[in-house]
C-alpha positions as CSV (number, residue, x, y, z in Angstrom):
1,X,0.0,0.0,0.0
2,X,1.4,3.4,-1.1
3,X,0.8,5.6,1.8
4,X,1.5,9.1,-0.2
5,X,0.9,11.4,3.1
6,X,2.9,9.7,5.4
7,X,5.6,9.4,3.1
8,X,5.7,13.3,2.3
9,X,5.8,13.8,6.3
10,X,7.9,11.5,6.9
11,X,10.5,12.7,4.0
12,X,10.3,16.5,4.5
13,X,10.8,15.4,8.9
14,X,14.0,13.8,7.9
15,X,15.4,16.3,5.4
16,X,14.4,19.3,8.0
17,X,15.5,18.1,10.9
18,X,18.4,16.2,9.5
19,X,19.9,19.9,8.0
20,X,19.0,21.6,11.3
21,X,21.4,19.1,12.8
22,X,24.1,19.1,10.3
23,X,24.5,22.7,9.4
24,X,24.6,23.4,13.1
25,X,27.5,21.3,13.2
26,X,28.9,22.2,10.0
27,X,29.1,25.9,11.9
28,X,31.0,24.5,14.5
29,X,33.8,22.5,13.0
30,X,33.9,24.4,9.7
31,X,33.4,28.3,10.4
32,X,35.0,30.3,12.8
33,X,32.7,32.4,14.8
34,X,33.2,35.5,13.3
35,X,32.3,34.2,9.8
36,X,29.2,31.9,10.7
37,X,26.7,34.6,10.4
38,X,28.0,36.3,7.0
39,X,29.0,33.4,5.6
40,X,25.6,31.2,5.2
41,X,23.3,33.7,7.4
42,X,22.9,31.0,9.9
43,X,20.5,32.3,12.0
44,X,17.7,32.6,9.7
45,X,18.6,28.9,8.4
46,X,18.6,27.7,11.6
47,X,15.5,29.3,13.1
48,X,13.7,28.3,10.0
49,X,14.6,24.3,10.4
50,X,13.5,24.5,13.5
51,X,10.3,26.1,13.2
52,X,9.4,24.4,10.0
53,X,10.4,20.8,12.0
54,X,7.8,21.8,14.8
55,X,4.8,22.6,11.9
56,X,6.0,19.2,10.7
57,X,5.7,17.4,13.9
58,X,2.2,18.8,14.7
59,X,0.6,17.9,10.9
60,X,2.8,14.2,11.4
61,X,0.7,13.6,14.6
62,X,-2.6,14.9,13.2
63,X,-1.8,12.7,10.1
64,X,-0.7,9.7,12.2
65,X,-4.4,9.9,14.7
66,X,-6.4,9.9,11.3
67,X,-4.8,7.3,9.8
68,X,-4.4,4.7,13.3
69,X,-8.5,5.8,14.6
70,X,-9.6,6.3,11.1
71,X,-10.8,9.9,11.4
72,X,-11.5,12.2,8.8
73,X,-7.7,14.6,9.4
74,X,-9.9,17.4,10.3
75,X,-11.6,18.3,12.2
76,X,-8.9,17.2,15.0
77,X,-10.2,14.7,17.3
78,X,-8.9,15.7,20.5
79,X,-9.9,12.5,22.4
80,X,-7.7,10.2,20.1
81,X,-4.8,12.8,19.7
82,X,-4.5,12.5,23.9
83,X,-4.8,8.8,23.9
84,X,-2.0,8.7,21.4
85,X,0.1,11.6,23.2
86,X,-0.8,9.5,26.7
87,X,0.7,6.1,26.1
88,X,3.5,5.0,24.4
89,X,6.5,5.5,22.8
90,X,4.8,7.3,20.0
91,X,3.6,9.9,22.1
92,X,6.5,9.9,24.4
93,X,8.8,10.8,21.4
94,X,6.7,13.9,20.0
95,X,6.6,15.2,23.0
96,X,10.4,15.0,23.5
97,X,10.9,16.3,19.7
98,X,8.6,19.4,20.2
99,X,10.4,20.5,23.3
100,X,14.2,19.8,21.1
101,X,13.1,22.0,18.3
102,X,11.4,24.7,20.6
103,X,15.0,24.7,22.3
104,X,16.8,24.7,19.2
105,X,14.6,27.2,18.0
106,X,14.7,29.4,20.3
107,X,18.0,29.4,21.0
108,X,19.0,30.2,16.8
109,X,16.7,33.0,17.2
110,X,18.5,34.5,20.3
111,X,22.1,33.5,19.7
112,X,23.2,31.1,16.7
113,X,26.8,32.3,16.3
114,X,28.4,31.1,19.7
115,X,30.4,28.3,20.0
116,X,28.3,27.3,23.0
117,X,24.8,28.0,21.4
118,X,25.9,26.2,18.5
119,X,26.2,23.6,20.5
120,X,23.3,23.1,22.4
121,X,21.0,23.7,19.3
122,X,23.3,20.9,17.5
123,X,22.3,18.2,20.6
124,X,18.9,19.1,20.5
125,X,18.8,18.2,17.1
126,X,20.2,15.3,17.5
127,X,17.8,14.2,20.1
128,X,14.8,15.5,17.9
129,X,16.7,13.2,15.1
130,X,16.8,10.4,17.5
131,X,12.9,10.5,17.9
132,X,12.3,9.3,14.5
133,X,14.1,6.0,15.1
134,X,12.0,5.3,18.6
135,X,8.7,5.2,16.3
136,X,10.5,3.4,13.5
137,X,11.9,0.0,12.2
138,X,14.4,0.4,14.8
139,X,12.3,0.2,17.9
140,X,10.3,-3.3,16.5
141,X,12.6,-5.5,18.0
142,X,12.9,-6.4,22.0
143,X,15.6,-7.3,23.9
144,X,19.1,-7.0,23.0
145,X,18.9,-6.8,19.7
146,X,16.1,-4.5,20.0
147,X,18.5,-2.0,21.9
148,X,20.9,-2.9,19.4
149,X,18.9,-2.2,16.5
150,X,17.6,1.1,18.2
151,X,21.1,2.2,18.4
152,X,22.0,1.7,15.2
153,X,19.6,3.2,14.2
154,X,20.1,6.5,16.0
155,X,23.5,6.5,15.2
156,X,22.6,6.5,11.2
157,X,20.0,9.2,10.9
158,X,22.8,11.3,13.2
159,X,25.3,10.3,10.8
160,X,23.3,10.9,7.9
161,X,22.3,14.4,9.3
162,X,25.8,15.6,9.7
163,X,26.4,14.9,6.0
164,X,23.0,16.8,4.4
165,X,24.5,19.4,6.7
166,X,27.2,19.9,5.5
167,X,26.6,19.3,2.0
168,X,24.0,22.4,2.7
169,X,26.7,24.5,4.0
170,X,29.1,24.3,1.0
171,X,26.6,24.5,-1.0
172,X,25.2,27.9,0.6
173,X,29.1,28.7,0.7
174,X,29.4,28.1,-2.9
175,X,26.3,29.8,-4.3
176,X,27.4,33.6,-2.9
177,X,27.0,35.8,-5.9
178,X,30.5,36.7,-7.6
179,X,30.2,39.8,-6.8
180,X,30.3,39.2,-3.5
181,X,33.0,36.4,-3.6
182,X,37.1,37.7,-2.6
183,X,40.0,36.0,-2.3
184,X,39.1,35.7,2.0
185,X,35.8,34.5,0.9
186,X,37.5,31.6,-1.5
187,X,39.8,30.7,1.5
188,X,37.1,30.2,4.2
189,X,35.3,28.2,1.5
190,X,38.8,25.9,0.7
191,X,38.8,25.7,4.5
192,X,35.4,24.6,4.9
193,X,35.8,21.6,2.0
194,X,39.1,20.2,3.7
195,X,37.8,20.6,6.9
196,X,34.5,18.3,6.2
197,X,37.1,15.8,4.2
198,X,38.3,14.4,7.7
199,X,34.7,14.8,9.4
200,X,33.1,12.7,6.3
201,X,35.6,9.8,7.1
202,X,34.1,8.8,10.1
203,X,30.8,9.9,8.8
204,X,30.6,7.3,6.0
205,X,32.1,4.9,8.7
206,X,29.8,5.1,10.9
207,X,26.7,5.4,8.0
208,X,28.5,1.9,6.4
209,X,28.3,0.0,10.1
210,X,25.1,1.2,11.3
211,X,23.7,0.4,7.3
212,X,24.7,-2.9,7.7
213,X,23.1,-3.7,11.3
214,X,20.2,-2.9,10.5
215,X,19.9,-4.5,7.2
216,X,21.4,-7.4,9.1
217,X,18.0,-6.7,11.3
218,X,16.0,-5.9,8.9
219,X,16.8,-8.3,5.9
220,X,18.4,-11.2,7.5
221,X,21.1,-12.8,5.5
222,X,18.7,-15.2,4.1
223,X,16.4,-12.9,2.3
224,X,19.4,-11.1,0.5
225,X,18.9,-13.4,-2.9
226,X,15.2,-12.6,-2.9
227,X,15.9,-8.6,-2.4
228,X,14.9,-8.4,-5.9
229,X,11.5,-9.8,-5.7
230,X,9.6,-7.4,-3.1
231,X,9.1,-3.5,-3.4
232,X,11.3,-2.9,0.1
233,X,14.4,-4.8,-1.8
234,X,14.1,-3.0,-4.5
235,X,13.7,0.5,-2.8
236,X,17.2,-0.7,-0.6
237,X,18.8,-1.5,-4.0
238,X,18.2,1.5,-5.1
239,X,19.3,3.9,-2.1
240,X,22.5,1.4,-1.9
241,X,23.1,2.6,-5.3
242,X,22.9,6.1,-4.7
243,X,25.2,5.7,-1.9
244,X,27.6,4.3,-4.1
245,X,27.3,7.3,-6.4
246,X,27.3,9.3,-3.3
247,X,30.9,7.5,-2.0
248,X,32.5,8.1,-5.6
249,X,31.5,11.5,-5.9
250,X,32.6,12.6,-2.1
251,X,36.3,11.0,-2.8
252,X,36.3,12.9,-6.1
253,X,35.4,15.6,-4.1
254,X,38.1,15.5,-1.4
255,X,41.1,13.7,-4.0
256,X,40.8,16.0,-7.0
257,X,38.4,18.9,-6.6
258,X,39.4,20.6,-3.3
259,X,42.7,20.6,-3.9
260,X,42.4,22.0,-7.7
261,X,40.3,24.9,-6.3
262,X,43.0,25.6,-4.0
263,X,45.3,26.1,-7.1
264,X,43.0,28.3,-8.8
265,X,42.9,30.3,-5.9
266,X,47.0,30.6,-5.7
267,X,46.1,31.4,-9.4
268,X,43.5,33.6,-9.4
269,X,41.3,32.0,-11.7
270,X,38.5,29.9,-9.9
271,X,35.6,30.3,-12.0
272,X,36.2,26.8,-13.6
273,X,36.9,25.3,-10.3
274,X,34.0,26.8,-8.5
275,X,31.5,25.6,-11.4
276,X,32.9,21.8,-10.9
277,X,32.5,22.4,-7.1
278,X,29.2,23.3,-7.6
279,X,28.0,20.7,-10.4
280,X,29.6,18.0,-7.7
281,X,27.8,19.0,-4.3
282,X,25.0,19.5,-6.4
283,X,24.4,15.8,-7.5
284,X,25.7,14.7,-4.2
285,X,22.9,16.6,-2.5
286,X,20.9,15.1,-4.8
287,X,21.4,11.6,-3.9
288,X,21.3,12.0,-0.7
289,X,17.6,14.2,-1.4
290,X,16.5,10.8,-3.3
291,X,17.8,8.7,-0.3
292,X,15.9,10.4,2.5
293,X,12.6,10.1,0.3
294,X,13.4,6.6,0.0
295,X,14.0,5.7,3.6
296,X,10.5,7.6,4.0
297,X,8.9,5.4,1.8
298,X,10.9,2.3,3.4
299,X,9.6,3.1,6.7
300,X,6.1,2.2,5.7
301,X,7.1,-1.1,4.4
302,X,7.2,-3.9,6.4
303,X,10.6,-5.3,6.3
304,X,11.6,-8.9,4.7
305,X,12.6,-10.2,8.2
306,X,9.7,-9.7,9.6
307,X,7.8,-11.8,7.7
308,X,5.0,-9.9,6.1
């Protein structure tokens, strides 16, 4: 069943919430604090992720009490909305998600340049992050390898997040008018790029482990001939092929583009280089764009190992 709705929710959640965390620590590691707000106008990026991820989270739970009482969406039915925010992890989670975006909200809106800001908004997106893996495929298991699976889980979408981030940051980085672009401008960028080069090691480490946990969990090493044959296998073929793409393009990213725009810029001509830099982050992002609306659609699926 193609749940269009929830998918759209569930995509536009992940993408939100998953820059809000990224680009907050893409600010920390990559920017020094004098250049955050000039650079990519962080405040008004950061307050608007958050804002736009608490909108999000109100129209998911309305969309999630229709759907699980079998209410028309509106008007809201309050009795079923408090039985669902009463019991539960489902209800549990919101609640913990609204209160990390109001903080992380609040606090972009107040002070998003300071090291120490910065970092509080960053953990409470990470613990907004973390919600959607308690009221996903990673909470269906019990026990140890439920904890396990949980885990893993949170660990990828935090992973994940840091690389949309930071993919959004270049890319905001990147896209400044010319006019507006001097030689300082070209060297904070460089910066930026190697910077996220040693940051995206551990990144994809920890996005390759955590992947193959839970498709350990999720698939089980005897369904993996059979992938082909069901619309979740072929949904993870497909995102395992855009993160292939995404891997080849990231190292040509780090091995030859970087450091040829850091020759231009010793050369004074980086138009070429900055219009390869762009082209590249561009597609990139655009994988990982595809990615997140297929691990939306994904979540809706019922996985091969569970038997359905």
């Amino acid at each position: 069943m193609f749940d269009g709705p929830t998918i759209v929710v569930r995509f536009a959640l992940y993408l939100v919430l998953a820059a809000l965390f990224g680009l907050s620590a893409f600010s920390l590691y990559g920017l020094r604090a004098d250049e955050r707000e000039d650079a990519i106008a962080l405040r008004p990026w950061l307050t608007g992720f958050a804002v736009f991820g608490l909108l999000l989270s109100a129209f998911a739970l309305l969309l999630m009490v229709s759907v699980m009482a079998g209410t028309p969406f509106w008007p809201v039915d309050r009795t079923a909305v408090g039985a669902l925010l009463g019991g539960g992890a489902i209800g549990t989670a919101w609640v913990v998600r609204m209160a990390a975006l109001a903080i992380a909200g609040g606090l972009a809106l107040a002070v998003a340049d300071r090291a120490w800001s910065l970092s509080l908004i960053m953990t409470a997106a990470a613990v907004s992050l973390a919600t959607l893996a308690w009221t996903g495929h990673g909470a269906m298991d019990e026990g140890a390898a439920g904890w396990i699976h949980l885990v893993a889980d949170i660990l990828h979408l935090v992973a994940a997040g840091a690389w949309v981030g930071a993919l959004f940051g270049l890319l905001l980085l990147l896209a400044r008018p010319v006019e507006r672009v001097d030689v300082a401008h070209l060297r904070l960028t460089h910066r930026a790029l190697h910077g996220f080069g040693g940051i995206g090691t551990v990144v994809v480490a920890v996005v390759v482990v955590t992947g193959l946990v839970n498709s350990w969990l999720l698939v089980g090493p005897d369904q993996v001939r059979g992938l082909g044959a069901s619309l979740y296998g072929r949904l993870l073929l497909a995102k395992l092929a855009l993160f292939v793409g995404m891997l080849a393009l990231a190292s040509l990213n780090r091995y030859r583009l970087t450091p040829a725009f850091e020759q231009s810029i010793a050369r004074d001509d980086h138009r070429g280089a900055l219009v390869s830099l762009r082209l590249s982050l561009g597609v990139e992002t655009a994988c990982i764009v595809v990615i997140l609306a297929l691990v939306a659609w994904l979540g809706t699926l019922a996985p091969p190992a569970s038997g359905m």
